[in-house]
N, C-alpha and C positions, 0 to 999 in steps of 0.2 A: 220507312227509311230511317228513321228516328237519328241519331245522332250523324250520321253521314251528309244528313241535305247537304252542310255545307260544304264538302269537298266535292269539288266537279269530276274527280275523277273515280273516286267513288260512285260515284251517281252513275257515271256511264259503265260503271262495273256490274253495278244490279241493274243497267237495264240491259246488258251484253249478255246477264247468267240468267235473266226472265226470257229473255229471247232464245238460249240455246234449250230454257226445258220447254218450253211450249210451240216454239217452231213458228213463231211470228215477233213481228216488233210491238213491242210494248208503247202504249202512249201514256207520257206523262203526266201527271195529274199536277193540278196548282190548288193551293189554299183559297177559298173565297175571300176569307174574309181574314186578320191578322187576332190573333188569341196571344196577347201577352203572357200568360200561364205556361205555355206549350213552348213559348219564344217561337211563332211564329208568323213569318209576315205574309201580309195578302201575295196570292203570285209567287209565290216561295213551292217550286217542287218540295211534295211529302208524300208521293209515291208513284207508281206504276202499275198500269193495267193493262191485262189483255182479256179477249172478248173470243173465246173459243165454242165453235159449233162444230156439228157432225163431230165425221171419223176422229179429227183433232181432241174434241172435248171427251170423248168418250175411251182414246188413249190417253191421254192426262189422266184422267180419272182410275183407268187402268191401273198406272205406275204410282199413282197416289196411293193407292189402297195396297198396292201389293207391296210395298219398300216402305210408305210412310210409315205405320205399322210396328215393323219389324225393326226400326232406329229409335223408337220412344223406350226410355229406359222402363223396366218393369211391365213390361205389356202384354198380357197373359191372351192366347187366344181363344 
């Protein structure tokens, strides 16, 4: 999430654009523990995750490989 955590509205936008490429809701993850370093506090969303099986993870993975790819500058095949 890096510099976003703290806009909430931000936040429900990468979990709204996690949701539309994998076709489930995302759960959010919290900090255990607070890392002053990172500036961040226990309990403080710092990401999102989703948990893809079958036909899902195996279309993900599909359109990963086939587009991720092809948008990395310099990418010889």
């Amino acid at each position: 999430m890096g510099k976003i955590k703290e806009d909430k509205k931000k936040v429900d936008s990468v979990i709204a654009d996690v949701a539309k490429i994998t076709g489930q809701a995302p759960v959010k993850t919290m900090a255990r523990k607070s890392i002053s370093g990172f500036k961040v506090r226990e309990n403080q969303i710092v990401g999102v995750m989703v948990t893809l099986r079958g036909f899902r993870m195996y279309s993900f993975l599909d359109k990963l490989v086939k587009c991720g790819p092809a948008r990395v500058r310099d990418f010889q095949e």
